[in-house]
C-alpha positions in Angstrom: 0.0 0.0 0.0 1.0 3.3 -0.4 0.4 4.5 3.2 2.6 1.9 4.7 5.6 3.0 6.9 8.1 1.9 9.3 7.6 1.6 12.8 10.4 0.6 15.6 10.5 0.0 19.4 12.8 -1.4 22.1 11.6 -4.4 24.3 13.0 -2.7 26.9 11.0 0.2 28.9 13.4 3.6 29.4 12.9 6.3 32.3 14.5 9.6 32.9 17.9 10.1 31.1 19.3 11.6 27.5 17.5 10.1 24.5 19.4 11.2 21.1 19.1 10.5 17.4 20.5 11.4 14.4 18.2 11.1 11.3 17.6 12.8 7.9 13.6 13.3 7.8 11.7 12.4 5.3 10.6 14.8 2.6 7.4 16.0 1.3 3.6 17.5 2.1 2.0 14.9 4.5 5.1 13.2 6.0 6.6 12.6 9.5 9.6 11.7 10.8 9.4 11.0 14.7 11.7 10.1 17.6 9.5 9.2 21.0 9.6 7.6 24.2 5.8 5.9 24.4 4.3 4.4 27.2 0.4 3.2 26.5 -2.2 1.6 24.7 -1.4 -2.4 25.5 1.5 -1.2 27.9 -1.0 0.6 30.6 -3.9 2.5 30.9 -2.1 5.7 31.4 -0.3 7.5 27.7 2.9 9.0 28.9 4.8 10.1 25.6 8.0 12.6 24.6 8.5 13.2 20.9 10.3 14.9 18.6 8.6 15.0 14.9 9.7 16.2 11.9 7.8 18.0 9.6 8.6 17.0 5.6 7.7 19.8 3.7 10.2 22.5 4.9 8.9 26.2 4.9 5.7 24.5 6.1 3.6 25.7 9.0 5.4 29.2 9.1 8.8 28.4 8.8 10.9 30.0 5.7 11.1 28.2 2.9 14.5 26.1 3.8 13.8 25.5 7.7 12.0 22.7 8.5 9.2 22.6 11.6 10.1 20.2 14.4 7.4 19.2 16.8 8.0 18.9 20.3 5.7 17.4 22.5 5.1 15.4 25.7 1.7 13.9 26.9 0.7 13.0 30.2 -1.9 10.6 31.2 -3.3 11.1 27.2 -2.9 14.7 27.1 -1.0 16.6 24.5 1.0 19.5 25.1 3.1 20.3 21.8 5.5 23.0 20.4 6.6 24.4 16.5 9.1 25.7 16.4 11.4 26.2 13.0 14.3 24.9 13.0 17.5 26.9 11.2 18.0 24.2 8.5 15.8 21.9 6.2 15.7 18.5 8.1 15.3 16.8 4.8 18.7 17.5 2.6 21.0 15.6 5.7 21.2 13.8 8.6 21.1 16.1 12.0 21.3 14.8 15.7 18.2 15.7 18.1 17.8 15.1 21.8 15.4 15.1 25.1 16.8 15.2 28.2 14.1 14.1 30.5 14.5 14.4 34.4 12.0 14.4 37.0 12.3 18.1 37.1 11.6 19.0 33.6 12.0 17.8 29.9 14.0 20.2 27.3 14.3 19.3 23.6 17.8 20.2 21.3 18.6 20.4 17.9 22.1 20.0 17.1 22.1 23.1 14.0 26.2 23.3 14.8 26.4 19.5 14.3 29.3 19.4 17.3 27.4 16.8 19.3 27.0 19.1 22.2 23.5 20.5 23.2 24.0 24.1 23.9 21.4 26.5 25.3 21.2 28.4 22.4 20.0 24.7 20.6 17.3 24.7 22.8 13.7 24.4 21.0 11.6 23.7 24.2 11.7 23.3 27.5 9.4 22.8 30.7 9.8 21.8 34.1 7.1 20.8 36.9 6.0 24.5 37.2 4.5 24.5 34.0 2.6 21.2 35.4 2.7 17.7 35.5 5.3 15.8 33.4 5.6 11.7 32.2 6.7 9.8 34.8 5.9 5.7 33.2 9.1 4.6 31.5 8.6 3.7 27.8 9.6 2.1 24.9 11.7 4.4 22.3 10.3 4.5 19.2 10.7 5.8 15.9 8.9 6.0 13.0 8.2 7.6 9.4 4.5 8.0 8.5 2.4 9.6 5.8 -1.1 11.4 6.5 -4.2 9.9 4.5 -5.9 12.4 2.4 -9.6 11.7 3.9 -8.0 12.5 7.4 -8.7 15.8 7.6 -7.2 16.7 11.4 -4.1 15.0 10.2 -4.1 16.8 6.9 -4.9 20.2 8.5 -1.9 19.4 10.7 0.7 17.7 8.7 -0.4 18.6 4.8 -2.0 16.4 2.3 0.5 13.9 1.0 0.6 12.4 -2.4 2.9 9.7 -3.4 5.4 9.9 -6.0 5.8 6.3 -7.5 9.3 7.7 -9.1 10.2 8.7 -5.9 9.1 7.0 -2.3 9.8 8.7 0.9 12.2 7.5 2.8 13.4 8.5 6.3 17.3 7.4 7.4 18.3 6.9 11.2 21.8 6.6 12.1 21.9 6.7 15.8 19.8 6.0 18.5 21.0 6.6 21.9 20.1 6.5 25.6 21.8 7.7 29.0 20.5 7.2 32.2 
């Protein structure tokens, strides 16, 4: 089918700690390239999630054509609390190393735009701590995944674009790291 995508999760469960990646996301209208801690569904009542997800059609959702829009977002107990933020570079033409440090005081998301390895302050593109409310506290699986939106979705299509697939061209998302620290 033309909607399928890739999905991949540890058997292990993960808690508080560093959680980095370095991928090259997927291009085009309708696709997203994640990076997520997920603990729910058939793992417990309770939806605890941290994500990082990359928008595929850079100068999308406000961003300057060039800079691709990164999604950060946590949930806690099912509810979503996400932030766009452009990002100075198009995710799409190379392979860039995110993170989430996530402590029991506070979560805060980095791109790496000076491709050092190091997560500087000024790499920041989120952060929030218990004073801005409650935080994820179930260890999860890490997950990533590349996924295109269905046309006669329209929520997802509002939010991530239409996509239409290019026969000639398949999307294609590449992860080269994956990495936790306690």
């Amino acid at each position: 089918s033309k909607y399928d995508a890739a999905e991949l999760q540890s058997t292990c469960y993960y808690g508080y700690g560093l959680y980095e990646v370095k991928m090259q996301a997927a291009s085009g209208s309708g696709l997203l390239t994640s990076f997520f801690v997920y603990a729910g569904s058939q793992d417990s009542a309770r939806q605890d999630e941290i994500d990082i997800e990359i928008f595929g059609e850079p100068g999308n959702n406000g961003c300057p054509v060039g800079q691709s829009t990164v999604q950060a977002n946590y949930f806690v107990n099912g509810q979503e609390n996400p932030k766009k933020t452009c990002l100075p570079f198009d995710a799409t033409q190379g392979s860039y190393q995110y993170a989430f440090d996530w402590r029991a005081t506070g979560i805060t998301w980095y791109a790496d735009a000076n491709q050092n390895g190091v997560y500087e302050q000024s790499e920041e593109i989120y952060k929030v701590s218990t004073a801005d409310g409650p935080l994820p506290v179930l260890p999860g699986k890490i997950m990533v995944n590349m996924w295109a939106g269905q046309a006669n979705d329209l929520p997802t299509t509002q939010w991530m674009g239409t996509f239409v697939y290019n026969s000639s061209s398949p999307p294609f998302a590449i992860y080269e790291l994956i990495r936790y620290t306690p």
